[in-house]
C-alpha positions in Angstrom: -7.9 -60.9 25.9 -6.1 -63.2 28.2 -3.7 -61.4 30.7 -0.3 -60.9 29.0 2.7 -63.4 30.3 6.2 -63.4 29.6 7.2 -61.3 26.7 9.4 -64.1 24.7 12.1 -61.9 23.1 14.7 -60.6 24.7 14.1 -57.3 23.1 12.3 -55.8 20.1 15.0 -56.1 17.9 15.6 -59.7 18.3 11.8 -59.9 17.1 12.4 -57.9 14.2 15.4 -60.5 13.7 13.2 -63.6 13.7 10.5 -62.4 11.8 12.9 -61.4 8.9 14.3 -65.1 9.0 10.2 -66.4 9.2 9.7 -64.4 6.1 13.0 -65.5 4.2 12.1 -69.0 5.2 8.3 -69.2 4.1 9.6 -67.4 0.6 11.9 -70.6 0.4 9.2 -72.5 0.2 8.7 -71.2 -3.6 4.9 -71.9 -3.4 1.6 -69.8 -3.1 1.1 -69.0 0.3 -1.6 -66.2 1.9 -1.8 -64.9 5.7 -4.3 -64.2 7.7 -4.7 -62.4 11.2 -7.5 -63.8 13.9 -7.5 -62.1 16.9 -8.5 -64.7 20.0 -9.0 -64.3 23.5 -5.6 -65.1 24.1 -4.4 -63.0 21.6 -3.7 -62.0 18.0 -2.7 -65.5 15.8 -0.8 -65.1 12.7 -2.2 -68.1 10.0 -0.7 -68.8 7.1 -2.6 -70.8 4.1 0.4 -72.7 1.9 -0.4 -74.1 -1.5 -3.0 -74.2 -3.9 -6.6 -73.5 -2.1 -8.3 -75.8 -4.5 -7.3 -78.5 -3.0 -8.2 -80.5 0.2 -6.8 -78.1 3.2 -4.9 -79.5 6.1 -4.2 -78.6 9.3 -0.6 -78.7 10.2 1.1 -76.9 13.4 4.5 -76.5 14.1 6.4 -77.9 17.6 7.8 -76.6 20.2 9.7 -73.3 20.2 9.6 -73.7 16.4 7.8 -71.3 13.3 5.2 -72.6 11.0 7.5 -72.2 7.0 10.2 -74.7 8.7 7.2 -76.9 10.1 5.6 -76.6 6.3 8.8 -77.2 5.1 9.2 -80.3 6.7 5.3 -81.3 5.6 6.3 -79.8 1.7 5.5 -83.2 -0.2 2.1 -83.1 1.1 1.5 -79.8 -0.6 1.2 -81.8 -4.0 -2.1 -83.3 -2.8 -3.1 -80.4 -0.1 -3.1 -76.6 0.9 -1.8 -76.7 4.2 -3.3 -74.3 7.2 -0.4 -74.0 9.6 -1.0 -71.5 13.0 1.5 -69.1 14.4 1.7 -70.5 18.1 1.2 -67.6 20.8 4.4 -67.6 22.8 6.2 -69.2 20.6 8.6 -67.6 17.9 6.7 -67.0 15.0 3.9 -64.1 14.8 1.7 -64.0 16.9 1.2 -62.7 20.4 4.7 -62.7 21.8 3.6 -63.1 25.1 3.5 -66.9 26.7 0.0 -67.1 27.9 -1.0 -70.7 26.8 -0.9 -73.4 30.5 1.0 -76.4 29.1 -1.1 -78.2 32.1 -4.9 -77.1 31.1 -6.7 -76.8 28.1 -5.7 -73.5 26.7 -4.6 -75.0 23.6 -7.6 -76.6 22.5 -9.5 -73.6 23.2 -6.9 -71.7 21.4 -7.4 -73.9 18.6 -10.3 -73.9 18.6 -11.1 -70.3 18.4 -8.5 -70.1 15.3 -10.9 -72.9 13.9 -14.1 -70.8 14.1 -12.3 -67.7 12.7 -11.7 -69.5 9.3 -15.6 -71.1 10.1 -14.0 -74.6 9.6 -15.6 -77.1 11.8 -13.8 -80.3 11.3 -10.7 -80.7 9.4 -7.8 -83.8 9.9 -4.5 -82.3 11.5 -0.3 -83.1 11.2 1.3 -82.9 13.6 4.7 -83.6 15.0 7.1 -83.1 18.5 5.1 -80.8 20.7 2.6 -80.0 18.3 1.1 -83.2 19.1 0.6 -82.7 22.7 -1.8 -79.6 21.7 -3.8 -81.8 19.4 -4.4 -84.5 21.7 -5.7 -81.4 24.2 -7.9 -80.8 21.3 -8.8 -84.5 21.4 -10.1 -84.0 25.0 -11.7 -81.0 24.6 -13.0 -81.1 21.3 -12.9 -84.5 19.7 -15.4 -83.6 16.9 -13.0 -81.0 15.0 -10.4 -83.5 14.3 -11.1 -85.8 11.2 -8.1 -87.7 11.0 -5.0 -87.1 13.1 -1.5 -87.9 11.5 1.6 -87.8 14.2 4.7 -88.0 13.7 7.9 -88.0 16.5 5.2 -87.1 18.9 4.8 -85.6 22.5 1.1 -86.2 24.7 2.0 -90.1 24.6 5.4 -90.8 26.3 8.8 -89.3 27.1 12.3 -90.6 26.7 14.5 -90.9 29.8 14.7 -87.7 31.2 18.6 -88.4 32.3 19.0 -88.5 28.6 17.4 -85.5 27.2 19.2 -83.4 30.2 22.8 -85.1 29.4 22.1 -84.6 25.5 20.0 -81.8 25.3 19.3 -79.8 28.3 23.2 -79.2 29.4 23.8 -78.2 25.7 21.4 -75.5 25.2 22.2 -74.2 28.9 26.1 -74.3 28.2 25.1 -72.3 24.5 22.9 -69.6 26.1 25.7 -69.3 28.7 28.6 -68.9 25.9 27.6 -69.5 22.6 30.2 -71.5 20.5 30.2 -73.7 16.9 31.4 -76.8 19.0 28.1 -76.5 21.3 25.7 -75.6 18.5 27.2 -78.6 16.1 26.9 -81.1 19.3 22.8 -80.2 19.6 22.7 -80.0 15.7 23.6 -83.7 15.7 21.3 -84.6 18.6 17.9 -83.3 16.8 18.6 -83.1 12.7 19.3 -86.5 10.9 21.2 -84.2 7.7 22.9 -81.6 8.1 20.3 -78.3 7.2 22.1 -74.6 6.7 18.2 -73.3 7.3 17.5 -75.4 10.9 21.1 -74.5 11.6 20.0 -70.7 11.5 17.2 -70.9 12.7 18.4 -72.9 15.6 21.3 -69.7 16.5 18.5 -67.3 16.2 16.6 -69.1 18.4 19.3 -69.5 21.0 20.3 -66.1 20.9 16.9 -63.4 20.7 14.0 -65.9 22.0 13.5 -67.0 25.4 12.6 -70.9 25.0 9.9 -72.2 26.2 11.2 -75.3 28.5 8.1 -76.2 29.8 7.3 -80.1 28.6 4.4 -80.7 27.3 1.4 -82.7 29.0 1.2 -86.1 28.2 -2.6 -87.8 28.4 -4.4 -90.3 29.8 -6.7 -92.5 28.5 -9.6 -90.9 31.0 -8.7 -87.5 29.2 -9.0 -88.9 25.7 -12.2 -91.3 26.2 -13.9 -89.4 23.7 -11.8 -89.1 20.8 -12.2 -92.0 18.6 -11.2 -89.9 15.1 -8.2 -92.4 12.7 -5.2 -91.8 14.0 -1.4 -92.6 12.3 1.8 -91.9 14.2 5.4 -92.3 13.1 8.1 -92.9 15.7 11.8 -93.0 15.8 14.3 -95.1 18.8 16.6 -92.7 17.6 14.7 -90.1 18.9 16.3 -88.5 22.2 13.0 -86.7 22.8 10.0 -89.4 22.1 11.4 -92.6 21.3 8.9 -94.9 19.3 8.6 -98.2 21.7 7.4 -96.0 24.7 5.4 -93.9 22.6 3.8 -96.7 20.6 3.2 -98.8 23.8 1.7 -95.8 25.6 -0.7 -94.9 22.6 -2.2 -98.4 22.4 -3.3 -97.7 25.9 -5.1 -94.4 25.6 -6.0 -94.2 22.0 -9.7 -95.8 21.5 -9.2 -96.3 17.6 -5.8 -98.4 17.6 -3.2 -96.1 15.2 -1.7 -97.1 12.8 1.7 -97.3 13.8 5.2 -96.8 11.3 8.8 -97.1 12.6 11.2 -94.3 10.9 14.6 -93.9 10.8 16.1 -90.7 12.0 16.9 -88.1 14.7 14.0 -85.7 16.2 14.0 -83.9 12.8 13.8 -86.4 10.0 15.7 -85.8 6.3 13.9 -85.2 3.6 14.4 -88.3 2.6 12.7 -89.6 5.2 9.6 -87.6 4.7 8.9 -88.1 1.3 8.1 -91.5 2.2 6.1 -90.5 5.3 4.2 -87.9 3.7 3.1 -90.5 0.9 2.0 -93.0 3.9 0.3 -89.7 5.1 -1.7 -89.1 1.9 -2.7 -92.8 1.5 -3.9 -92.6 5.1 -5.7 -89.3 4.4 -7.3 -90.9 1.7 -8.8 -94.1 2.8 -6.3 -96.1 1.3 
């Protein structure tokens, strides 16, 4: 196994805290589910399998400091077509090695990936992604072009970044001033930054994650069109400008450049995290580009 990095709760009881909420969260999602256990060489990965397995499986991973039920959650209209396959993230809050071991700058998420891939003896499958869940496909991309099918993103990292005055003024200061001395006011003010509705569940999760886990703050790696010359798989992405994070005219411009297959490309109204609204009529673009359609 990899060597061990920083232990990402602040203590065992905040862990027992957040996996409580993970498994109130994925029984909100009032569906079949199954888990699974695959130990890699960076550590153990918890897998679940949402949905009915008869159908066509996806591969779905959650972003940034998140947990795979509220990723699958977000993904839920798909489930009527698919089974989704949706990794724990190591280092990140969900369950799987708590220990942040995977280099944001190399390729230790493909090869991550990967591995998780092999376990379940899967050896090409199409992925949805969103936020910084996409960066770690597009490392995928580079190293391993030939397990992607199709890719789906949506609000993604790897392509382009908003103005980094911005995300510090919006985002940065926020979470810094609500670790320092948590408060509604602060929590409401990020709240409205990310979530286009208003979500009790996100909400939760959000102090939960503010309060036991230590955030990754890393950003992800964004890629070059050297780094992705051999990935020429479909590709779909779905953008917002209302997105503080990855605002769809820089990402869109950037992945015309770098992509060798030219995505297909859908503007969407919302925040970082859209309403549900929102993604019922993304995830029915999603199965139509799934499909061939």
């Amino acid at each position: 196994m990899k060597k061990d990095g920083k232990y990402v709760y602040k203590n065992e009881d905040c862990m027992r805290k957040m996996h409580d909420f993970y498994d109130r969260a994925l029984g909100e999602l009032q569906t079949v589910f199954e888990e699974k256990q695959i130990y890699t060489s960076y550590g153990k990965t918890h897998v679940i399998i949402v949905g009915d397995r008869s159908k066509p499986m996806i591969c779905s991973i959650h972003g940034g400091n998140g947990i795979s039920p509220l990723n699958i959650r977000i993904f839920r209209p798909l489930l009527k077509h698919y089974c989704i396959m949706s990794p724990d993230v190591i280092g990140m809050p969900g369950k799987s090695h708590p220990y942040r071991n995977l280099n944001t700058k190399k390729d230790d998420f493909a090869y991550w990936l990967c591995e998780v891939l092999d376990d379940l003896k899967i050896d090409r499958i199409s992925f949805v992604v969103s936020s910084y869940s996409s960066a770690m496909l597009l490392a995928l991309a580079k190293v391993f072009p030939e397990r992607i099918d199709k890719a789906v993103f949506v609000v993604p990292s790897g392509f382009a970044h908003g103005p980094i005055i911005q995300i510090i003024r919006k985002m940065s200061l926020p979470f810094i001033r609500y670790y320092i001395k948590p408060s509604e006011k602060t929590m409401k003010g990020i709240v409205e930054v990310m979530i286009s509705e208003s979500e009790p569940l996100w909400e939760e999760f959000f102090d939960l994650m503010m309060s036991s886990y230590k955030m990754e703050m890393r950003p992800p790696k964004e890629y070059t069109k050297e780094e992705l010359r051999n990935f020429n798989s479909k590709a779909v992405i779905f953008a917002s400008n209302d997105d503080v994070f990855f605002p769809a005219d820089r990402v869109f411009e950037k992945s015309d450049k770098i992509l060798n297959n030219t995505p297909g490309k859908y503007y969407i109204d919302c925040k970082h995290l859209p309403s549900d609204d929102t993604m019922l009529d993304v995830c029915e673009k999603i199965h139509g580009f799934l499909e061939g359609e």
